[in-house]
N, C-alpha and C positions, 0 to 999 in steps of 0.2 A: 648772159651777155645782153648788153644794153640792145631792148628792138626784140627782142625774143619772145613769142608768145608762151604764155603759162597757161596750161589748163585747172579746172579745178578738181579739188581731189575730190573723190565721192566717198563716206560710209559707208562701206557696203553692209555690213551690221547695219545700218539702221535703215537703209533700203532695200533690203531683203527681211527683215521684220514688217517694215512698212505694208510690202508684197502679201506676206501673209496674213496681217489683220484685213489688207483686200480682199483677198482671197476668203477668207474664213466669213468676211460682212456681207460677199456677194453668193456665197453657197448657202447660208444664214434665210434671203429674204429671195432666192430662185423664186420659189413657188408662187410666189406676189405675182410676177411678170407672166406667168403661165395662166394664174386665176385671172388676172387681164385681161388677158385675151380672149380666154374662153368666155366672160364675161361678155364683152363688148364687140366682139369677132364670129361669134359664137352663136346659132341659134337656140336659145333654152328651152325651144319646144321638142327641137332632137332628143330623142332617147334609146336608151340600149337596153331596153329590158331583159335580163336573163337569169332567173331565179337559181338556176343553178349553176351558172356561174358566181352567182354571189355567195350564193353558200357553199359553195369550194373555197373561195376568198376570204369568208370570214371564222371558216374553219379552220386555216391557213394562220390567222391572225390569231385566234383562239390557242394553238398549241402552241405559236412563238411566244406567246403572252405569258402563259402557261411554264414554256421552257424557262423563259425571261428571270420570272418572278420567283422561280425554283431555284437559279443561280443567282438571283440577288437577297433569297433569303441564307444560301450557303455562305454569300459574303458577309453578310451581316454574323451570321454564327459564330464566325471565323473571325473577325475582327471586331466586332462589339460595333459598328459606327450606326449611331441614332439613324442619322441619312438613308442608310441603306436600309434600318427597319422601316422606316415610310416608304420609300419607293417599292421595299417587295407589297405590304397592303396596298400600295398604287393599283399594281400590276395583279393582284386577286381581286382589287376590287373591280376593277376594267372587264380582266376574265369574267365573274360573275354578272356584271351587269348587262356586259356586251352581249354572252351568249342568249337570251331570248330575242338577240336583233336579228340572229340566225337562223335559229329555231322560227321564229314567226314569218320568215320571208315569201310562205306560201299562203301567207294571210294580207300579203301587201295591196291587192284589190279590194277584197271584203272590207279591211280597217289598217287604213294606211299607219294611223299615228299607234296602233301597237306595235305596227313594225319599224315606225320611223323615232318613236321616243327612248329607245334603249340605245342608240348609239349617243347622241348627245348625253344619255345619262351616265352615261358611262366614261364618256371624256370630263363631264363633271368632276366625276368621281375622283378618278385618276389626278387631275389639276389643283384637288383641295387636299389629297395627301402629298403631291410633290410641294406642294408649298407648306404645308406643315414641316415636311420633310426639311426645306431650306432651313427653317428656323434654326433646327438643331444642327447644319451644317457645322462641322469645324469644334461641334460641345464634347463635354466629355464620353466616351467609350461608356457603353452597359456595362456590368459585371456579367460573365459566367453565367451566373443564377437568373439575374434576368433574362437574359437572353433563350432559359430553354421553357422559360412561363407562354404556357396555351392562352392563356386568358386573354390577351390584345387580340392573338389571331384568333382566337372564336368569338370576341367581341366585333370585330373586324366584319369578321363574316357573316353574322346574325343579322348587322347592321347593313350589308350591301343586298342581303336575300329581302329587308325587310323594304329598301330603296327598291328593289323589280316588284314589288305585290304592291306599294304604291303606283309605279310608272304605269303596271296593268291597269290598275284600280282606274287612272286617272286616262291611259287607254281608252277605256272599254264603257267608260261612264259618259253621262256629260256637265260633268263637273269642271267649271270654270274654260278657261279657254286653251284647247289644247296648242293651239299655233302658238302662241303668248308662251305656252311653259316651254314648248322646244325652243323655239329662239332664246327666252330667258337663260335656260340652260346651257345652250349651244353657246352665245354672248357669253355668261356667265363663265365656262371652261377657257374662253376667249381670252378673256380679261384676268384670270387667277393666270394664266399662263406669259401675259405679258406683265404682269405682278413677279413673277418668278424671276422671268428675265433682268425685269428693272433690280430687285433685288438683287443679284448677280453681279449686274454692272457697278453698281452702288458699292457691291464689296469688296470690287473689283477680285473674285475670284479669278484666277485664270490656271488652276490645275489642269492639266490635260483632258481627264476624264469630266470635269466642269465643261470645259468645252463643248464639247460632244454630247453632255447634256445638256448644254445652251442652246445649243445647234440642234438637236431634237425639240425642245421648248419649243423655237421658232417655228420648226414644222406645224406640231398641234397646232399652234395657235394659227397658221394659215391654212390649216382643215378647217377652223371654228369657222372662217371666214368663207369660204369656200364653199361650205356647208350651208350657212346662212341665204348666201344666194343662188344656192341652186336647188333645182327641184327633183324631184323624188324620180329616178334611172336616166337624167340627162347627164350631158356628159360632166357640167359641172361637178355632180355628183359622185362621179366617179375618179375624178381628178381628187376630190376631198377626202376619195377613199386613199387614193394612192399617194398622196400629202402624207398623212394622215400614216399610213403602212412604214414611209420611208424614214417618218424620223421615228419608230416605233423601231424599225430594225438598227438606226444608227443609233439610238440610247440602246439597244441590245449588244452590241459591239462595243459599247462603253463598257456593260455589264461585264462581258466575256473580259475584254481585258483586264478589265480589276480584279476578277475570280484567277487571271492567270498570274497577276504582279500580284500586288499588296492584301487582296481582299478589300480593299475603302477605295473611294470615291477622292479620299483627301490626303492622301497620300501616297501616291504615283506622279513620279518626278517627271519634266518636261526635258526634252531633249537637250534642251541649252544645259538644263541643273544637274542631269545625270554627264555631260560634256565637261561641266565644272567639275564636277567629284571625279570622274574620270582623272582629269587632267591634276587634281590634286592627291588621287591617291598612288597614279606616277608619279607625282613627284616624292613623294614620301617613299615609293616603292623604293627608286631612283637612290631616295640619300640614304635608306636603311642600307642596300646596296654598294653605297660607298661605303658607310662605315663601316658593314660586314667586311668589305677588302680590307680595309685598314687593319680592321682588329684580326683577322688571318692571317695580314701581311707582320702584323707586332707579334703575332703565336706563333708564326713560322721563326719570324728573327728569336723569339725567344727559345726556340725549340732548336735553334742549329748555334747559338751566339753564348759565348759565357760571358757571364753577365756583370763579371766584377774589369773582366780587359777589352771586354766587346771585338774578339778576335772568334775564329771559329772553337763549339768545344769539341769533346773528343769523339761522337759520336757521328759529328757532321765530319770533321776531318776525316775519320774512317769513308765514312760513302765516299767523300770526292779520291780519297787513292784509290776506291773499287774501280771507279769511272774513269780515273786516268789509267789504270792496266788496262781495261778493257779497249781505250782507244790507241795507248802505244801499243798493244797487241795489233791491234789493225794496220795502223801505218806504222811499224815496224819503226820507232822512233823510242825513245826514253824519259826517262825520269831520274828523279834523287829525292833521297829524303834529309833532310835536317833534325835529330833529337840531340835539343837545347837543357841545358841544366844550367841556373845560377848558383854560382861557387856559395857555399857558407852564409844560404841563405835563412836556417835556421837561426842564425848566430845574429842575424839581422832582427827576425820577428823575437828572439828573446831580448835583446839588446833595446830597441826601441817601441819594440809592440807589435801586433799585428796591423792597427791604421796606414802606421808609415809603411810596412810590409805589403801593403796590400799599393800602398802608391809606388812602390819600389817598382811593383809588378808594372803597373799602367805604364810608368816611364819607359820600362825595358819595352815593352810591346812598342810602344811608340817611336822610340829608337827603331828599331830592328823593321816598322811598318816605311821609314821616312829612306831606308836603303832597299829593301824586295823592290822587284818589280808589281805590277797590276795584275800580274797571271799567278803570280807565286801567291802561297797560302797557310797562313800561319794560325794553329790551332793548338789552344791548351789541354795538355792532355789530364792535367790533371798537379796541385801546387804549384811550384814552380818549375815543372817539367811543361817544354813546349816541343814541338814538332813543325819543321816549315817545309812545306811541299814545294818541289821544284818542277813545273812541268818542264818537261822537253830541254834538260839539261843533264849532263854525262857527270859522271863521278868527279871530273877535275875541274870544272864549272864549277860546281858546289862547292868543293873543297874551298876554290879560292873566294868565292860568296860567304862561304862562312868564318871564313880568317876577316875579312872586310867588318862582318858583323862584331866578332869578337875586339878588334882592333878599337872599334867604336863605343861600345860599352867600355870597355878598360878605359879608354882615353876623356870619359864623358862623366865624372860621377857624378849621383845624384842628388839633388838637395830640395830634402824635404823637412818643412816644420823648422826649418834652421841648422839640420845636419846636411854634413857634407858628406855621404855616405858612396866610398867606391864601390863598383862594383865589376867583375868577371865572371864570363859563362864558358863552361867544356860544350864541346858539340864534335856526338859524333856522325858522321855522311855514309851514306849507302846507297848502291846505283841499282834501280830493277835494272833483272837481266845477269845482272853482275855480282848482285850480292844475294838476292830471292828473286822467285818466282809470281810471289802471292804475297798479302798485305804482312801476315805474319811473320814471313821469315826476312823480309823486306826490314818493320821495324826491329825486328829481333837481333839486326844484324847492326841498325842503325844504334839501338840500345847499348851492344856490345859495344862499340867502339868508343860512347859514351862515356859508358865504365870506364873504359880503360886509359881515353882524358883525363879523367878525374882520378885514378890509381896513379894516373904517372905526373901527378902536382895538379892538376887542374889549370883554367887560364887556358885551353890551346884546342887546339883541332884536332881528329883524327881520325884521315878517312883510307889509310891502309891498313888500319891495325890488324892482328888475325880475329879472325870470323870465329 
């Protein structure tokens, strides 16, 4: 209507994505806003000394690492993915290098930088196999074989023992300048990790499991910073520790999930992809579903229908007069039956073949379908013998239904291929109740009288004859 205001439509798809890259960029760079503060809010001469507290905490960090690196080496087992070979040496090399930061926490007065140079060397460590590790993101799978070869991991390991006897060496000496190599180190883990990230973005991965190791990345690298500027049990320090912890447990969480889906990093589908395949493997479910009814529904018509009149055949006609006794039984009501014979039908299939023979057939059904009712039921019992079930119709109903039917064929002949072929049917009737009890003596009786149309000329009815 003219004057009507119109609102606008909103995407919700694309603002509820929207939402989530927020969400996901503002969990991503927390830590920033916290080291802030603590920075500049903050006195950095506060401190919390407590040695054993720290060594409960990084004892703490040493078995998650530990656990970590044990299930991201079972992943890589299990699915061959390069990726997951470098992050598990990530995570033995961290283990290995971190534990002397532990071990020496009761030397933190005596000689600070032995106890302060193995945490930054160890985030090193960790930062230049995650990014090795990128490289091979997304390449081809190990074989088997390689995958059960010792050699990387005891080169692995030779090499992070031989990185703690330098870090001591350089410790414990006074070789070069020890502030210089922690920062360098500390910046150095810093900067490989925001190398990571960039890399990431650049490849625009966004697997789920990428994620959440994107989202860890971020962490480390605002340990590196956090670390940087603060000093040795203030609280900065301890902030850098718990940085530092949390994206360590949320790439452990990433672990866990991949060991429980796919075993890879690169192949664990997002919510949206497994929604898609959902919704397309309903629908496939959906149309296999239909066509299974379909093709049960053609088994079923094939399995009750003859196939040359498309009328019921003899098996299915049997069931439905079970089912009509059993219910005129009930409400004490009736039946009749109809057995149809075409007169000198042989004399038809010798005379012009059985093609024409067989259309002779189709015609009569067709006749005989265009006078029954919708309840009544006409089944071949076999050639050209037919049977028409009459529900809820008495002996003299029928009789006179079937003189109608007769009248009709006689008066109809048929013309096939260019013959004018007449034709007449005998039929004899039978009333349950009145002529049988049960399906047998029911047709048996209907048979009889049959005969006995066709002994006394054919062409006619007969539904008193004797039984």
């Amino acid at each position: 209507m003219e004057g009507e205001k119109t609102f606008p439509k909103f995407d919700t798809r694309t603002i509820t994505k929207t939402y989530a890259r927020v969400f996901e960029s503002g969990l991503a760079v927390l830590p920033a806003f916290i080291i802030a503060y603590l920075h500049f809010f903050q006195d950095p001469a506060r401190r919390f000394s407590n040695p054993v507290f720290h060594e409960i905490a990084i004892t703490a960090a040493l078995l998650t690492s530990g656990f970590v690196g044990y299930v991201t080496w079972q992943c890589y087992q299990s699915s061959g993915e390069v990726f997951l070979r470098w992050l598990a040496l990530g995570f033995m090399g961290f283990t290995t290098v971190y534990t002397p930061h532990g071990l020496f926490t009761r030397f933190a007065e005596d000689n600070l930088f032995l106890f302060m140079l193995y945490g930054p060397a160890s985030r090193f460590v960790l930062s230049c196999c995650l990014l090795i590790g990128l490289f091979h993101y997304g390449k081809k799978m190990d074989p088997p074989e390689t995958r059960k070869q010792r050699t990387f991991w005891g080169t692995g390991f030779a090499l992070f023992i031989a990185i703690n006897i330098l870090v001591g060496f350089i410790s414990t000496s006074a070789f070069g300048d020890r502030l210089f190599v922690r920062l360098f180190m500390e910046g150095g883990a810093g900067l490989l990790l925001l190398i990571n990230i960039s890399i990431i973005l650049w490849r625009r991965i966004r697997s789920p499991l990428m994620l959440v190791f994107t989202i860890s990345l971020a962490y480390f690298a605002q340990s590196s910073i956090s670390f940087i500027v603060s000093g040795a049990w203030n609280h900065q320090w301890w902030l850098a520790h718990a940085i530092f912890a949390s994206g360590f447990f949320y790439m452990g969480y990433g672990v866990v999930q991949a060991f429980h889906t796919t075993r890879s990093f690169s192949t664990v589908y997002s919510q949206e992809e497994m929604m898609a395949q959902l919704t397309t493997s309903q629908t496939r479910t959906q149309e296999a579903l239909q066509q299974l009814q379909k093709v049960n529904k053609n088994l079923s018509h094939l399995a009750t229908t003859d196939p040359l009149t498309g009328v019921s055949n003899r098996r299915h006609l049997l069931d439905r007069i079970l089912i009509e006794i059993s219910q005129t039984t009930r409400i004490e009501s009736t039946f009749s039956l109809l057995a149809i014979d075409l007169d000198h039908f042989k004399d038809i299939n010798d005379r012009y073949g059985h093609a024409v023979g067989d259309r002779v057939l189709i015609d009569f059904v067709k006749q005989v379908q265009d006078i029954i009712r919708p309840a009544d039921l006409l089944g071949r019992m076999g050639g050209e013998e037919f049977t028409l079930l009459l529900p809820h119709t008495p002996l003299e109903g029928a009789a006179i239904l079937a003189e109608r039917i007769r009248q009709a064929i006689k008066n109809t002949p048929i013309s096939v291929s260019g013959h004018t072929i007449p034709l007449t049917i005998s039929i004899g009737a039978a009333q349950f109740g009145l002529d049988g009890e049960n399906e047998e003596t029911l047709l048996e009786a209907a048979d009889k009288r049959l005969y006995h149309a066709k002994e006394s000329g054919r062409n006619r009815v007969m539904s008193g004859a004797p039984t």
